[in-house]
N, C-alpha and C positions, 0 to 999 in steps of 0.2 A: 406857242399856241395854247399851250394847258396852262400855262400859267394866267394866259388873257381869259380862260375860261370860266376855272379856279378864282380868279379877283372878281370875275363877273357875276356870278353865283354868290360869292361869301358879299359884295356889297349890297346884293339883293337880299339876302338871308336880313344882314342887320339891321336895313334899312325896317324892313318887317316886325323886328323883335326889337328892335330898340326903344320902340314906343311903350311896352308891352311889360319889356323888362322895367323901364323907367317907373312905368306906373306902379307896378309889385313892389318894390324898393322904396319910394314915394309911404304908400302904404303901410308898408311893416314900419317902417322909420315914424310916420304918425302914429298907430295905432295907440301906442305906450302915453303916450301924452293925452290921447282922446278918453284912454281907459283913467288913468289919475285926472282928469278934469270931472267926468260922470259921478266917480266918488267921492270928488271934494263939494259936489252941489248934490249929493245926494237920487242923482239919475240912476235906475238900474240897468242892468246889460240890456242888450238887444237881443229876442230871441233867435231862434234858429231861422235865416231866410228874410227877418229886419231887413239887413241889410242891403240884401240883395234888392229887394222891393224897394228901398229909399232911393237906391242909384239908380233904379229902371225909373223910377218917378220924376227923378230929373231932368231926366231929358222928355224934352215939350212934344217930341215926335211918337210918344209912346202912349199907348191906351192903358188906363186904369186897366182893364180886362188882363192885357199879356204881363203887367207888370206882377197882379196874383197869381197868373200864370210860373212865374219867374220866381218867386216866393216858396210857391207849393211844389215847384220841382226839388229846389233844396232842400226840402222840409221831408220828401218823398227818399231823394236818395241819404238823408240824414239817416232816417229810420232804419234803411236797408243796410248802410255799411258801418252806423255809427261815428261815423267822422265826419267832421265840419271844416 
């Protein structure tokens, strides 16, 4: 009976984080390539919170408003902790 519960619980966990982890992973594995293409065309970095705002821009369900919302929060807790 724990053990049926135990499988039930850890295929719900994954099921959750699988997506989540994939996309992190996805990420750091491009990042390196996105950074050597920026410098072979002469792009400069993206500041603090770019980023964040470029991916809330993509999706069509999103207002310009919350998307600088989304920005300034990063940019907010950049200040505060120093880490990005």
């Amino acid at each position: 009976m724990v053990n049926k519960i135990v499988t039930k619980v850890a295929k719900y966990a994954l099921k959750r984080t699988k997506n989540r982890v994939a996309n992190k992973v996805a990420e750091k594995v491009i990042e390196p390539y996105e950074r050597m293409n920026r410098r072979l065309f002469g792009i400069s970095d993206l500041n603090v919170g770019e980023r964040e705002t470029i991916n809330c821009l993509q999706n069509p369900h999103n207002s310009l408003d919350y998307c600088k919302s989304v920005g300034n929060n990063v940019r907010r807790k950049y200040r505060k902790t120093g880490t990005y």
